[in-house]
C-alpha positions as CSV (number, residue, x, y, z in Angstrom):
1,X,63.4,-5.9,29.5
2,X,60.4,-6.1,26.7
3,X,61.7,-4.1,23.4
4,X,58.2,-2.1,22.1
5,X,57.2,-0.4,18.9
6,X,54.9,1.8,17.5
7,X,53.9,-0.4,14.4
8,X,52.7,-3.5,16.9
9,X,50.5,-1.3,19.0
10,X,48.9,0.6,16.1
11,X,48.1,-2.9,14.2
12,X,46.7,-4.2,17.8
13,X,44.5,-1.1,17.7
14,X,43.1,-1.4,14.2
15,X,42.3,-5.0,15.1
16,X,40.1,-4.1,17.7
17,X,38.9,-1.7,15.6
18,X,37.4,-4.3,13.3
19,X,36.2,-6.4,15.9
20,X,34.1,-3.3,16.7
21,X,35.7,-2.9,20.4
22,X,36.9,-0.1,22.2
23,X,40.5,0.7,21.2
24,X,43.2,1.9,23.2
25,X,44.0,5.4,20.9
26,X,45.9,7.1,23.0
27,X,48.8,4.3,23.2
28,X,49.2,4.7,19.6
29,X,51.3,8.1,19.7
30,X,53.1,7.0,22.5
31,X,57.2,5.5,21.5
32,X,57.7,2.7,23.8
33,X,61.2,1.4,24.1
34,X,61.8,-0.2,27.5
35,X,59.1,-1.8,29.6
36,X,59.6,-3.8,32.8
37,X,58.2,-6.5,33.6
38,X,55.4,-4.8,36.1
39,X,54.5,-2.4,33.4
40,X,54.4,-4.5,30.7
41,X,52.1,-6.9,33.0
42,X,49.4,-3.5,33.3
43,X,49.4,-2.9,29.6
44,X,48.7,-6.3,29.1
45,X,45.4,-6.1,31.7
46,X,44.4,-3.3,29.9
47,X,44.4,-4.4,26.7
48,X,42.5,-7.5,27.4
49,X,40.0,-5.5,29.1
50,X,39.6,-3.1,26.1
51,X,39.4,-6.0,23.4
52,X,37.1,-8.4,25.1
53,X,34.5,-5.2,25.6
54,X,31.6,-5.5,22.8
55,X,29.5,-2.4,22.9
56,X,25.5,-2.6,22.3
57,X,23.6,0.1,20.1
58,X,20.9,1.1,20.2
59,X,18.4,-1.5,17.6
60,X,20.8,-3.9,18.6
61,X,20.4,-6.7,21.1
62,X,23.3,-8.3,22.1
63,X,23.7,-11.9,23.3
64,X,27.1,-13.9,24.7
65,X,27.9,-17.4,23.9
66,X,30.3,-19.2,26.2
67,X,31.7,-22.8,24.9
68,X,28.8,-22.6,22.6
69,X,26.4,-22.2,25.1
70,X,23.8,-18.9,24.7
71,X,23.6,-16.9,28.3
72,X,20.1,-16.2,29.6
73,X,20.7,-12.6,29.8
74,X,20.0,-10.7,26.4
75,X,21.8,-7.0,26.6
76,X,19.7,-4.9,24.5
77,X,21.7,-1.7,25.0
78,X,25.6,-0.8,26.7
79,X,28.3,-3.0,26.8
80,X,29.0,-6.3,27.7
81,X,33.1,-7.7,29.1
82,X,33.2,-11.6,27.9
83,X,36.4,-13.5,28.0
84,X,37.8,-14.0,24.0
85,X,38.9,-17.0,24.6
86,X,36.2,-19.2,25.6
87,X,33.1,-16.7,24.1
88,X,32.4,-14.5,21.9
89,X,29.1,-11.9,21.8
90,X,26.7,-12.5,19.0
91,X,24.8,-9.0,18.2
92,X,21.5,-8.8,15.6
93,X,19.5,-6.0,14.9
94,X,15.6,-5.7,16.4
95,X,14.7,-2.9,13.9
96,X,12.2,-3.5,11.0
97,X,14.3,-5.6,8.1
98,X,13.1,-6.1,5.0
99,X,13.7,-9.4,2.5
100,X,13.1,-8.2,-1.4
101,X,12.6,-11.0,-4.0
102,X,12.0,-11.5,-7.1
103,X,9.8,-14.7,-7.7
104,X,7.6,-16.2,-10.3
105,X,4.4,-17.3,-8.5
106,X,1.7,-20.4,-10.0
107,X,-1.4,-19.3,-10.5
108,X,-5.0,-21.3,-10.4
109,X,-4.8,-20.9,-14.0
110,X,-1.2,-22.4,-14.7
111,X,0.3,-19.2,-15.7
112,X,3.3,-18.1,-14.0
113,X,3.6,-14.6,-13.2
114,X,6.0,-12.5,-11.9
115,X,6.2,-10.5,-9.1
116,X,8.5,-8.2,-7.0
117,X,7.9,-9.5,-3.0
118,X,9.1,-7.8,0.4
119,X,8.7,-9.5,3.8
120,X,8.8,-7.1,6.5
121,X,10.0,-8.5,9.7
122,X,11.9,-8.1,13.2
123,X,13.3,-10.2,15.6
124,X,11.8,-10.4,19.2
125,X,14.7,-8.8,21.7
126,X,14.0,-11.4,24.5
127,X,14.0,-14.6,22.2
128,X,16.8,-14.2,20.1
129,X,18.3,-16.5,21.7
130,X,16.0,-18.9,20.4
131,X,16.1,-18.0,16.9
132,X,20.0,-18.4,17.0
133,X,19.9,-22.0,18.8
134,X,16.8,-23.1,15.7
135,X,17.4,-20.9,13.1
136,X,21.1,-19.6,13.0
137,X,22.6,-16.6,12.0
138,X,21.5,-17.1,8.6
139,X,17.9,-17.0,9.4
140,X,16.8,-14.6,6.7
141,X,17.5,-17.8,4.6
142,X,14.9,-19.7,6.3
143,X,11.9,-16.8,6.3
144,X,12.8,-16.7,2.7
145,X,12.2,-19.8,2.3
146,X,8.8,-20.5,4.5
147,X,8.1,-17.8,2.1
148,X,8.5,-19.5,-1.3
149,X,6.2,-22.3,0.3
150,X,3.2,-20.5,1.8
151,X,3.8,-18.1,-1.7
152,X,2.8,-20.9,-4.1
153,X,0.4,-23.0,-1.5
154,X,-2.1,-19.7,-2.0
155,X,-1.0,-18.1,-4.8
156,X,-2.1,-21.4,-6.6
157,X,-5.6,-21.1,-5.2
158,X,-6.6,-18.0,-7.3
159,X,-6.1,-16.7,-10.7
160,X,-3.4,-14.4,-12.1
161,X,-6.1,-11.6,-13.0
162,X,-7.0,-11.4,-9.3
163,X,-3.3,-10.7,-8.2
164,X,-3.3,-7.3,-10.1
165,X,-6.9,-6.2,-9.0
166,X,-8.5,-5.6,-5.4
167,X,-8.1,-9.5,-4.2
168,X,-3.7,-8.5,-4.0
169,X,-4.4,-7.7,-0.3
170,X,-6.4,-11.0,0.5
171,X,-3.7,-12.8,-0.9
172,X,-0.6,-11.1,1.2
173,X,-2.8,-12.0,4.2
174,X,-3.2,-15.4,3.6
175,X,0.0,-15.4,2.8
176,X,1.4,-14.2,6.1
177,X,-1.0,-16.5,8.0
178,X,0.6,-19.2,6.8
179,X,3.8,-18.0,6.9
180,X,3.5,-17.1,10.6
181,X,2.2,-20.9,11.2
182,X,5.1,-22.3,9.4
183,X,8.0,-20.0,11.4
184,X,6.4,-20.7,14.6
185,X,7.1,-24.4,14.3
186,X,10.8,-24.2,14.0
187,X,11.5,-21.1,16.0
188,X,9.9,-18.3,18.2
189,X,11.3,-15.0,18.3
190,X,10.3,-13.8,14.9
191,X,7.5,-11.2,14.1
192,X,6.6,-11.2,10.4
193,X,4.4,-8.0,10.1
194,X,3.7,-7.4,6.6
195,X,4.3,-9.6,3.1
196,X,4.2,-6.8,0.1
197,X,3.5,-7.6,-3.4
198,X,5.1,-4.6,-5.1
199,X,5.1,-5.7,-8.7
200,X,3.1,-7.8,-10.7
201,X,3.9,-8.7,-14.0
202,X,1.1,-10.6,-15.7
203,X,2.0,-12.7,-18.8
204,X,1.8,-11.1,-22.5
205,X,-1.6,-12.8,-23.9
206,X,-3.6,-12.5,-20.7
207,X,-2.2,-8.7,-19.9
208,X,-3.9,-8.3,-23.6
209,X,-6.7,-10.0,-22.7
210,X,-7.4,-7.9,-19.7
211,X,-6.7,-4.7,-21.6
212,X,-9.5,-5.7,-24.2
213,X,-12.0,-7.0,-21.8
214,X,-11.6,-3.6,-19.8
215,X,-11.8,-1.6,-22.8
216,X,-15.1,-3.8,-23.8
217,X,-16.6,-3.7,-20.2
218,X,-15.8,0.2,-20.7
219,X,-17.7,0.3,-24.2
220,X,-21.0,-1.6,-22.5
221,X,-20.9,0.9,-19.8
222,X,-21.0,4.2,-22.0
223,X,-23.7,2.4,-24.2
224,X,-25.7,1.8,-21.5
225,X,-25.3,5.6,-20.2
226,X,-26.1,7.0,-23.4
227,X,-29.2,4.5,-23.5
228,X,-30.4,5.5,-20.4
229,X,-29.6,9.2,-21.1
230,X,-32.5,9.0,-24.3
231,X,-34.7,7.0,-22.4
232,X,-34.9,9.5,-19.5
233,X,-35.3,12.1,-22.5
234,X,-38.0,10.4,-24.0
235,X,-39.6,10.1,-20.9
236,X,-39.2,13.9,-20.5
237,X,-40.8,15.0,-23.9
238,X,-43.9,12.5,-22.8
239,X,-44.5,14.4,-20.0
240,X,-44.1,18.0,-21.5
241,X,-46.9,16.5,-24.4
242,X,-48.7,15.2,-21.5
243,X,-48.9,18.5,-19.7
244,X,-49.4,20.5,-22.6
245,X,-52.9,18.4,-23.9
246,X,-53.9,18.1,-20.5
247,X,-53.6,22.4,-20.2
248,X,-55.2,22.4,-23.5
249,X,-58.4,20.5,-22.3
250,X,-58.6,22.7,-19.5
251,X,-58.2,25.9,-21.5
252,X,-61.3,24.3,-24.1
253,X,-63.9,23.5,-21.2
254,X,-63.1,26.6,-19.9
255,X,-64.0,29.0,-23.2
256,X,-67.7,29.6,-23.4
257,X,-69.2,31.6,-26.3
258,X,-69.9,34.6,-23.9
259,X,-66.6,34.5,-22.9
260,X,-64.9,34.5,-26.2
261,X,-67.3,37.8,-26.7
262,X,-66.2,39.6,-24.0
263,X,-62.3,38.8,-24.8
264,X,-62.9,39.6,-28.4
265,X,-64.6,43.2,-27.8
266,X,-61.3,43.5,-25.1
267,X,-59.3,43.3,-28.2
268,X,-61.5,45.7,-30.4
269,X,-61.5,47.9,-27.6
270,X,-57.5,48.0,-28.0
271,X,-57.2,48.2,-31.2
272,X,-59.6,51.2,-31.4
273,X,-56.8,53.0,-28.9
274,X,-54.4,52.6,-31.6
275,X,-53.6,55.3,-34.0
276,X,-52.8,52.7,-37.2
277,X,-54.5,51.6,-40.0
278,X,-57.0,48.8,-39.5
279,X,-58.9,46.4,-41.3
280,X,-61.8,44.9,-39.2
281,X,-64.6,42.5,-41.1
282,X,-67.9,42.5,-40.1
283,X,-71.3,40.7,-41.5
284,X,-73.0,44.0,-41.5
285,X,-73.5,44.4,-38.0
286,X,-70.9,43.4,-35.8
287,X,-67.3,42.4,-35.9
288,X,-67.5,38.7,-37.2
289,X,-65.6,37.6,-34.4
290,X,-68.5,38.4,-32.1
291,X,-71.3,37.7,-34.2
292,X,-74.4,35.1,-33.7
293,X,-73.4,33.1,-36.7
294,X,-72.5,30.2,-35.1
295,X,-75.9,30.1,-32.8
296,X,-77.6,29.9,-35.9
């Protein structure tokens, strides 16, 4: 006769409970006293089958290691039964992780500047088993570190102005491409898909320096606007003189001496319509305007 109680099979069902098997809750409420020997035997089975269950989410890949030895077979979803005491089931996550540093990167330059970095990455479901056998569990540690490498190999190869302008992008791509190069040669199984430089931080005196060349390259620019703006004015009043002598020409070859007669008794004509005082000189004849004097 075995002698149970409920404080040993609660404390074996928040033990499995941490090793994130399934647990056996409805023993828990249950006051045990007496067990025989066949009984005790079928609890026994059962909680070995329970606690040496490891359950597979979904992101998750599992993988089991028996006397150190990684099985073939990698359980990406469900459950997998292993024996506790000569394996153990590794699990790691296949869904999009992301590594965040802080780092201060060389530039071409000399300067040091500092930037805020995240590695995107994931690990390949059907080779995790050779990222454990190269790499470890604490692979992060290694990508972080092919990181710092292939980081100061090309940041060195430009200057700190062009990390904070358009050439950021060609920089995380080279970056990557020799990441990816490095990482391949100690283990296969992990995808780097993007290197982010969130934050650059350029040093004091060449921030300044930037801030004064822009506001200087800024300055040219509206000079040369406003210099172009007179010159197409200028331009503009030469025509309009241009147009207005050549009209002028036109209108002087056109005006005959019989023609300026005929406009100038029009006018007379109009004036005589109106009923106001006027004042029209003459040389005795005819209206000035339409005399002979300038034929004699």
């Amino acid at each position: 006769m075995i002698i149970f109680s409920n404080y040993l099979i609660r404390k074996i069902d928040l033990q499995n409970r941490n090793n994130k098997s399934i647990t056996i809750k409805f023993v828990c409420n249950i006051n045990i006293k007496y067990l025989d020997m066949k009984n005790f035997g079928i609890l026994i089975l059962i909680v070995g089958f329970f606690s040496s269950c490891a359950v597979i989410r979904p992101g998750e890949v599992g993988i089991k290691q028996t006397l150190g030895k990684f099985s073939d077979e990698v359980k990406t979803q469900g459950t997998i039964v292993y024996n506790p005491l000569i394996s153990r089931v590794i699990k790691e996550s296949t869904k999009t992780s992301n590594i965040k540093l802080i780092l201060s990167l060389p530039s071409k330059e000399g300067l040091s500047v500092n930037s805020e970095i995240s590695i995107l990455y994931r690990l390949e479901a059907n080779k995790v088993a050779s990222v454990l056998e190269n790499l470890g569990q604490d692979y992060e540690s290694v990508i972080t570190s092919v990181f710092r490498s292939a980081a100061s190999d090309v940041c060195a190869q430009f200057f700190a102005k062009d990390m904070h302008s358009g050439m950021r992008a060609k920089i995380e791509s080279e970056i990557l491409d020799k990441m990816m190069i490095n990482i391949q040669k100690q283990a296969n199984g992990v995808e780097l898909i993007a290197v982010l430089m969130k934050t650059i931080q350029l040093p004091n005196g060449l921030a300044n320096s930037i801030e004064r060349k822009l506001q200087a390259e800024q300055d040219a620019m509206r000079m040369k606007f406003l210099l172009d703006q007179e010159t197409l004015e200028a331009e503009r009043k030469i025509i309009n003189a241009k147009g207005e002598r050549d009209a002028q020409l036109i209108i002087a070859e056109g005006l005959t001496s019989g023609i300026i007669k005929i406009k100038a008794i029009e006018a007379f004509r109009e004036l005589a319509r109106s009923q106001n005082a006027k004042i029209i000189i003459t040389d005795g004849k005819t209206p000035l305007i339409v005399g002979e004097s300038d034929e004699k």
